[in-house]
C-alpha positions as CSV (number, residue, x, y, z in Angstrom):
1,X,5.0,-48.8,-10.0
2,X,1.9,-49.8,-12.2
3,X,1.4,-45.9,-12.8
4,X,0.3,-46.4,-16.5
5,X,-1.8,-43.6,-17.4
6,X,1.0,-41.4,-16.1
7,X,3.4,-43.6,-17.6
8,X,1.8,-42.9,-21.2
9,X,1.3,-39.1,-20.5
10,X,5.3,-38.8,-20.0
11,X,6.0,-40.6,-23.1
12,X,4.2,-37.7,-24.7
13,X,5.8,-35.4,-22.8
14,X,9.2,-36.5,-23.3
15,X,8.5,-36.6,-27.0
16,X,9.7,-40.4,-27.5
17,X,10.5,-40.8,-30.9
18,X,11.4,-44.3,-32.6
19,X,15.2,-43.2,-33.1
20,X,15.5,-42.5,-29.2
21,X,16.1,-45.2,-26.4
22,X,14.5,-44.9,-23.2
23,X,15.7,-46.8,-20.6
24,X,13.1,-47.7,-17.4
25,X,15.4,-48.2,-14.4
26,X,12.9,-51.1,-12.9
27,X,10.0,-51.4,-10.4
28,X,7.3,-50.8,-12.9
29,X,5.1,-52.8,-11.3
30,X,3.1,-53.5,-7.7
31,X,2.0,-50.7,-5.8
32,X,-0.2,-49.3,-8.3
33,X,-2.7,-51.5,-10.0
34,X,-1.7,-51.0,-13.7
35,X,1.7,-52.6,-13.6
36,X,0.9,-55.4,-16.0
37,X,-0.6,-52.6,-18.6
38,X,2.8,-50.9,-18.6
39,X,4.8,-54.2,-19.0
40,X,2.4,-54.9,-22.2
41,X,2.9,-51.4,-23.9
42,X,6.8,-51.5,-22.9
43,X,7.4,-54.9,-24.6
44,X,5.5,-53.6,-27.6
45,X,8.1,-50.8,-28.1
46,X,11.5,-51.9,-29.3
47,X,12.9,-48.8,-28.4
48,X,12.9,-49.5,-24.7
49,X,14.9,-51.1,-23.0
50,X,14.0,-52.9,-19.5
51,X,16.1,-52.8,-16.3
52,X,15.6,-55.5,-13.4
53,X,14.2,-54.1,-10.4
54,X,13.7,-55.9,-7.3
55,X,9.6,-56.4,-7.9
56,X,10.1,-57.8,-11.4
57,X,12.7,-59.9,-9.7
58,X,10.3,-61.3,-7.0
59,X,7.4,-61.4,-9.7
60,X,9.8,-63.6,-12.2
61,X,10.5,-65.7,-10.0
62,X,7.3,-66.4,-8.1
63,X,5.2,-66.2,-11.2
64,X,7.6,-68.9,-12.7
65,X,6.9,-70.8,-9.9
66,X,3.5,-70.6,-10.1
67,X,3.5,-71.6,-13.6
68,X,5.1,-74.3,-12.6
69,X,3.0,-75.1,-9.9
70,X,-0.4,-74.9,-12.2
71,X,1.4,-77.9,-14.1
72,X,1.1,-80.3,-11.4
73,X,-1.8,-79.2,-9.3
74,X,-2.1,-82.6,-7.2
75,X,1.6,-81.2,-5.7
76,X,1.2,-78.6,-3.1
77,X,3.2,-75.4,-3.3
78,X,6.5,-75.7,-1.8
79,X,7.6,-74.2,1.7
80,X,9.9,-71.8,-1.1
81,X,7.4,-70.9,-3.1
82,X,5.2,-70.0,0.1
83,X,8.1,-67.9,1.0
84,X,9.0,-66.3,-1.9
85,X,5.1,-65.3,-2.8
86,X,5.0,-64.0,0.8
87,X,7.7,-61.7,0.7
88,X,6.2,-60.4,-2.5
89,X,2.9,-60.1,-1.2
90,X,3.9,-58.1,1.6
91,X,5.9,-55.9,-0.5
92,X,3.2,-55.0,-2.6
93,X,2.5,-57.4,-4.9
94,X,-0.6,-59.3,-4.7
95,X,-2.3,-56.1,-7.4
96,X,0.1,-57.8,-10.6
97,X,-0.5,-61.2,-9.0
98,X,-4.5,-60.5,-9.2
99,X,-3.6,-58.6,-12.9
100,X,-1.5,-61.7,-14.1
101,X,-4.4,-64.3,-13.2
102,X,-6.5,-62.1,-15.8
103,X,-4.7,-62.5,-19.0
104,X,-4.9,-65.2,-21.2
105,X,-2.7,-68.4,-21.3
106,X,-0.8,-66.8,-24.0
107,X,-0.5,-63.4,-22.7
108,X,0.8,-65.0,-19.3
109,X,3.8,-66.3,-21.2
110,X,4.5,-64.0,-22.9
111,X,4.9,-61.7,-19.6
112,X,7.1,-64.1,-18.3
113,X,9.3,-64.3,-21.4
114,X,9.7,-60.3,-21.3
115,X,10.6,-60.2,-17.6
116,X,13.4,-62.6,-18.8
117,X,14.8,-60.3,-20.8
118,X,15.6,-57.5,-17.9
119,X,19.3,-57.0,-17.8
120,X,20.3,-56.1,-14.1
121,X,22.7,-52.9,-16.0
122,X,23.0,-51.1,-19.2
123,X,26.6,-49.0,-20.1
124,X,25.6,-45.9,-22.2
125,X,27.6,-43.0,-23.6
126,X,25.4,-39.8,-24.5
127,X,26.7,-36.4,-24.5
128,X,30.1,-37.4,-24.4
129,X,29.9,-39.0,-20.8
130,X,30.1,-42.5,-19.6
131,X,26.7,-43.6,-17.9
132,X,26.1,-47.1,-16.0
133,X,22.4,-47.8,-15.3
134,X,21.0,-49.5,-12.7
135,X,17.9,-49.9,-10.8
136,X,19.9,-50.0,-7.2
137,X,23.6,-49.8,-7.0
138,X,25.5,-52.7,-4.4
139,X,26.8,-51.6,-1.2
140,X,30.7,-52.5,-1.6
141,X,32.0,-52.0,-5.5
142,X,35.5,-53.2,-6.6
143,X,34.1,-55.7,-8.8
144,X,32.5,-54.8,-13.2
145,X,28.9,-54.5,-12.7
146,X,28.3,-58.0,-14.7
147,X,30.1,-60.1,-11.7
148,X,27.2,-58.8,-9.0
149,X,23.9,-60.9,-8.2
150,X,21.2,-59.2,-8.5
151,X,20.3,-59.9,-4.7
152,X,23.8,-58.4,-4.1
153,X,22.1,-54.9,-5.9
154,X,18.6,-54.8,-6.1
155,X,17.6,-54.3,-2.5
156,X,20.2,-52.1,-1.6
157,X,19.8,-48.7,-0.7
158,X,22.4,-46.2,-1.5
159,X,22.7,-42.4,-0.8
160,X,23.8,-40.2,-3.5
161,X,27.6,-39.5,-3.3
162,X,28.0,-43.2,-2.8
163,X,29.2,-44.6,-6.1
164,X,31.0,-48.1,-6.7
165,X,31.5,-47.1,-10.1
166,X,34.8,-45.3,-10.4
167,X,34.5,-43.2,-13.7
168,X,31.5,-43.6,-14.5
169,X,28.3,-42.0,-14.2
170,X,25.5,-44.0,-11.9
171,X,22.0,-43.9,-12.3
172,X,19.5,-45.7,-10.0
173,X,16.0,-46.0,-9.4
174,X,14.3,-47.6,-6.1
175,X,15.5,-45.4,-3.5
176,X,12.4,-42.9,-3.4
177,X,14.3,-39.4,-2.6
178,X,12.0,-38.3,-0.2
179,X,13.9,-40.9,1.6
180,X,17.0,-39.2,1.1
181,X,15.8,-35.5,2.4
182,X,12.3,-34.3,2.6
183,X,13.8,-31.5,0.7
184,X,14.2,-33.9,-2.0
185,X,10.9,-35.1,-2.5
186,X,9.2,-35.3,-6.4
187,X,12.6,-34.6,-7.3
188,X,15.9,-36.3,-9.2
189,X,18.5,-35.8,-6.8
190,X,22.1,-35.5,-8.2
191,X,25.1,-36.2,-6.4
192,X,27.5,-33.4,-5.8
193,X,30.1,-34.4,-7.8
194,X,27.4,-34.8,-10.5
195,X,28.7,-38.9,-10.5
196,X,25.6,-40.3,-9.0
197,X,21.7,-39.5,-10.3
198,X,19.0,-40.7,-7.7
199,X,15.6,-41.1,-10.2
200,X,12.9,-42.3,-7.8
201,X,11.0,-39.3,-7.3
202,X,8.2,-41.3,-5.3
203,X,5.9,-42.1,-8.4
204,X,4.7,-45.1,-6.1
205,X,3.7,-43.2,-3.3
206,X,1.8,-40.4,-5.3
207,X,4.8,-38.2,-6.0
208,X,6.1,-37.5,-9.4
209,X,7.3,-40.1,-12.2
210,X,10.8,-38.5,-13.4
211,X,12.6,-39.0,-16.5
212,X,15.8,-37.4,-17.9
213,X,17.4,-37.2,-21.1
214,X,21.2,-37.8,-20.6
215,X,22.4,-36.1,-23.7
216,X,20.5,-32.8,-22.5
217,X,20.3,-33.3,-18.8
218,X,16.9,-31.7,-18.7
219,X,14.8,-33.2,-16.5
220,X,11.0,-34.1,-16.8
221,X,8.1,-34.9,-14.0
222,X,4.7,-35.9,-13.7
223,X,2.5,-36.2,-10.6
224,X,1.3,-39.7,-10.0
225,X,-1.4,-38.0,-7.4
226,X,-3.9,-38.7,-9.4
227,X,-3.1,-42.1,-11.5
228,X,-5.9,-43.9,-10.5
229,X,-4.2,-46.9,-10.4
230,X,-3.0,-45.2,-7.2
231,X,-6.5,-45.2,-6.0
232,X,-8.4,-47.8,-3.9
């Protein structure tokens, strides 16, 4: 959530190496003011690997739009595009929209292209266990992950021991787990029956960024407290 500095200072902590992969489980941008300086160090790193979350989902589309718009100035926006930038807005996201109108032409499309590239879920096997990664898991399962929409996943909150995903192991982002139990906040929250791993830790809202190596399970946080892209 646009936390860059802290962003960097956990790539250092974590010891990211080129032979690792780190996967970021989405929402890296809006709230904090820096979102578009992660996106530009993340597409610079072939290493990681990008995961749709529901604000680069609204940002992709709206800033398409836009583009589109900026093409044909003498048409007004549409009453979809009003919507759509709106709804974005109001969830946060008139900081990347003012970051965006900053870069160049070129580095405008080349933002565009990357957010392209997110893939809504990523299978992974690492210390002998079968992981499925997602930024937000659908309420009703029954279907392969690669049949869902992302509107059917991205907005969708789920609680821990809920997990679609019969033999594998889930891993989700957006559900900050403050939300979940006050007792859980700045923290990864793992299901009981160790199927489910709940990684918002509330960087967005000042808590801590939270990363975890799944061939190790050790977990790593930083406090976003002090980002100043947290700051007004």
């Amino acid at each position: 959530h646009g936390c860059y500095e802290t962003y960097l200072k956990m790539l250092e902590k974590i010891g990211l190496r080129e032979s690792d992969t780190l996967y970021i489980l989405g929402d890296v941008i809006d709230r904090g003011k820096d979102g578009i300086k992660v996106l530009m160090d993340m597409m610079m790193r072939p290493n990681v690997i990008p995961l749709l979350g529901n604000h680069e989902y609204m940002a992709a589309i709206s800033l398409a739009s836009l583009a589109d718009a900026a093409k044909a100035p003498e048409t007004p926006p549409s009453p979809a595009l009003k919507r759509r930038l709106a709804k974005w807005v109001s969830d946060s996201g008139a900081v990347t929209i003012e970051a965006y109108r900053r870069l160049t032409p070129a580095e405008r499309a080349q933002v565009l292209e990357y957010l392209a590239e997110f893939s809504l879920y990523e299978e992974v096997r690492a210390g002998g266990k079968d992981y499925l990664l997602m930024h937000a898991a659908p309420a009703e399962g029954g279907w392969e992950p690669s049949a869902y929409h992302p509107e059917d996943v991205l907005f969708n909150h789920s609680l821990p021991e809920e997990n679609p995903f019969p033999g594998k192991i889930l891993v989700t982002g957006h559900t900050p787990t403050f939300l979940i139990g006050e007792q859980y906040r700045g923290k990864i929250v793992v299901s009981v029956k160790g199927d489910h791993i709940c990684m918002d830790a509330g960087a967005g809202y000042g808590e801590n960024l939270a990363a975890v190596c799944l061939n190790t399970g050790w977990q790593y946080y930083l406090s976003t407290a002090e980002d100043p892209a947290l700051q007004d």
